[in-house]
C-alpha positions in Angstrom: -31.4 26.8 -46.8 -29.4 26.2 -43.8 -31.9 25.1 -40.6 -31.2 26.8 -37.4 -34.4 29.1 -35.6 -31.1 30.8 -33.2 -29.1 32.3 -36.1 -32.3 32.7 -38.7 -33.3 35.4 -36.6 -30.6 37.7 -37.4 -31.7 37.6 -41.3 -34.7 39.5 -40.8 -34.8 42.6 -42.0 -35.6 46.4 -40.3 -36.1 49.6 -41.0 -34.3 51.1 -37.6 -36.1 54.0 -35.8 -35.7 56.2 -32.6 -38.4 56.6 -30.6 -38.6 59.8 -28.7 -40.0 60.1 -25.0 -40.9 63.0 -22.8 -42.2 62.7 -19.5 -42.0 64.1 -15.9 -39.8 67.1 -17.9 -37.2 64.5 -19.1 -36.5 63.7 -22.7 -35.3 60.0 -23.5 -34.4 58.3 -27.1 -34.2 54.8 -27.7 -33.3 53.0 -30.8 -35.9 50.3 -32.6 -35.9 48.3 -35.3 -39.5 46.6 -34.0 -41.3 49.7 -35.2 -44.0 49.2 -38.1 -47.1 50.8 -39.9 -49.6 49.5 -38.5 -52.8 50.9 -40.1 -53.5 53.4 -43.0 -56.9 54.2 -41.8 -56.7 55.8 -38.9 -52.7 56.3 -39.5 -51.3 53.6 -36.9 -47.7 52.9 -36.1 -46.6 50.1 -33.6 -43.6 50.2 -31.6 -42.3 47.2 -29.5 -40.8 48.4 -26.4 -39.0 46.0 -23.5 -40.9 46.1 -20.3 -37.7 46.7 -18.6 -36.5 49.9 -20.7 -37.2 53.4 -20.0 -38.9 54.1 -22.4 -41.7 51.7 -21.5 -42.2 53.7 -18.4 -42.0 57.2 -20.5 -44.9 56.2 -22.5 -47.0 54.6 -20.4 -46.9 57.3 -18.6 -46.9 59.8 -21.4 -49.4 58.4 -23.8 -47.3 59.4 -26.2 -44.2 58.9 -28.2 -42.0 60.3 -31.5 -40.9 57.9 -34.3 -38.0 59.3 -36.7 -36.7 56.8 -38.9 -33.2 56.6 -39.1 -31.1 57.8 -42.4 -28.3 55.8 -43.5 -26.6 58.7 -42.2 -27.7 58.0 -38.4 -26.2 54.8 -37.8 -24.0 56.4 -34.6 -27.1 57.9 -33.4 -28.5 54.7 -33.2 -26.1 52.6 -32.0 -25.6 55.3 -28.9 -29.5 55.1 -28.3 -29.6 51.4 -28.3 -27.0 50.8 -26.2 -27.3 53.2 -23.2 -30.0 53.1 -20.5 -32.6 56.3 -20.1 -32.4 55.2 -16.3 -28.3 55.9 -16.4 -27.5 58.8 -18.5 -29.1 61.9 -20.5 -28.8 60.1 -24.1 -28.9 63.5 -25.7 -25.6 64.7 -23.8 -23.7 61.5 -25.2 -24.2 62.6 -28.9 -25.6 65.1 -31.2 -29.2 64.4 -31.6 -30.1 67.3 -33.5 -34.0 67.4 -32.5 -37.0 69.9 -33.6 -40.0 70.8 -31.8 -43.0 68.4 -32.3 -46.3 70.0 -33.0 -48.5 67.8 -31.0 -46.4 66.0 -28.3 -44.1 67.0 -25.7 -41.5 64.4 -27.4 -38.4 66.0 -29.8 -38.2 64.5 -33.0 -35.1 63.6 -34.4 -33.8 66.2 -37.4 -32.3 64.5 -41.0 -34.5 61.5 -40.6 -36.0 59.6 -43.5 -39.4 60.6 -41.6 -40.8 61.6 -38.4 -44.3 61.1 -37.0 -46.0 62.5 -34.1 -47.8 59.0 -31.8 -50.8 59.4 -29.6 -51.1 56.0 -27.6 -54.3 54.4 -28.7 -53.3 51.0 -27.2 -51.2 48.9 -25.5 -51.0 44.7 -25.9 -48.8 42.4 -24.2 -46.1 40.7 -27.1 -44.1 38.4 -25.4 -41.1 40.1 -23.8 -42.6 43.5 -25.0 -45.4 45.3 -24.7 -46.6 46.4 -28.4 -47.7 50.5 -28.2 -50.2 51.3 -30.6 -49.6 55.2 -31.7 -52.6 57.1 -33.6 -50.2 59.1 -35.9 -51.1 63.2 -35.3 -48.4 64.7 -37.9 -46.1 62.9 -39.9 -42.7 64.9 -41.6 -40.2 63.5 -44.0 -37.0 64.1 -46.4 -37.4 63.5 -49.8 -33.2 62.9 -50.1 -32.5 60.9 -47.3 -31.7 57.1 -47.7 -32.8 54.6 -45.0 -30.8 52.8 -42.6 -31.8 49.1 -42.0 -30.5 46.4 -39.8 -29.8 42.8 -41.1 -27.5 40.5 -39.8 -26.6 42.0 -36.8 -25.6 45.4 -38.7 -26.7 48.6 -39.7 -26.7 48.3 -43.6 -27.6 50.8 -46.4 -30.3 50.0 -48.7 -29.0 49.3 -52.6 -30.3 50.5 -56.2 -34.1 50.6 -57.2 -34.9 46.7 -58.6 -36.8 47.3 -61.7 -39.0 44.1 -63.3 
């Protein structure tokens, strides 16, 4: 084991999400790999949003948000989310994100993800540099075929074989 806090931080690993907004009639994505279950009962997900972004503004003001976890198929879509600003351009004109309507929040969901779940804010806590949304999950969709994408070592990375022991 090397030792070195800087560079270890790039060997974690994350499932990578986009977070759908909607607020004041505007739509905004942003990509995440600081999204987690946080709960099973009641159905929690967390997402970790920079106090700075858009989207921190969307759903605080909002109370609400859409998680769709990326396939490995979605890598573009999330390298176009993560590194444009809601505040300078329409995120959705710069790319294809095929979206469908939500059930329970004004926020799109993101089509041929792994899954896709509806977020009612329950709670917000300061994290640092972020401000940790807690989101009572309303309706939750997914894709039995679809692959994840995660994000280790600075890259978006596929997900290998089933390990059997």
């Amino acid at each position: 084991m090397i030792k070195d806090i800087e560079t270890a931080q790039e060997f974690t690993t994350t499932t990578v999400a986009l977070v759908t907004t909607h607020h004041l009639g505007k739509n905004n994505v942003m990509s995440a790999e600081w999204t987690i279950r946080s709960s099973i009962d009641p159905f929690l997900i967390t997402v970790f949003v920079g106090y700075e972004r858009a989207t921190y503004d969307m759903i605080k003001g909002s109370g609400e948000f859409g998680v769709s976890y990326c396939s490995d198929k979605q890598g573009e879509l999330a390298h176009v989310a993560g590194n444009h600003s809601g505040r300078d351009v329409d995120k959705f004109a710069l790319k294809d994100f095929s979206t469908f309507k939500a059930a329970q929040i004004k926020a799109p969901l993101i089509e041929s993800s792994i899954s896709a779940f509806e977020c009612k804010v329950v709670s917000e806590y300061p994290v640092g540099d972020h401000a940790a949304f807690n989101g009572q999950v309303v309706e939750g969709y997914y894709s039995q075929d679809a692959k994840p994408l995660v994000f280790h070592g600075g890259k978006f990375r596929h997900i290998g074989e089933i390990i059997k022991h």
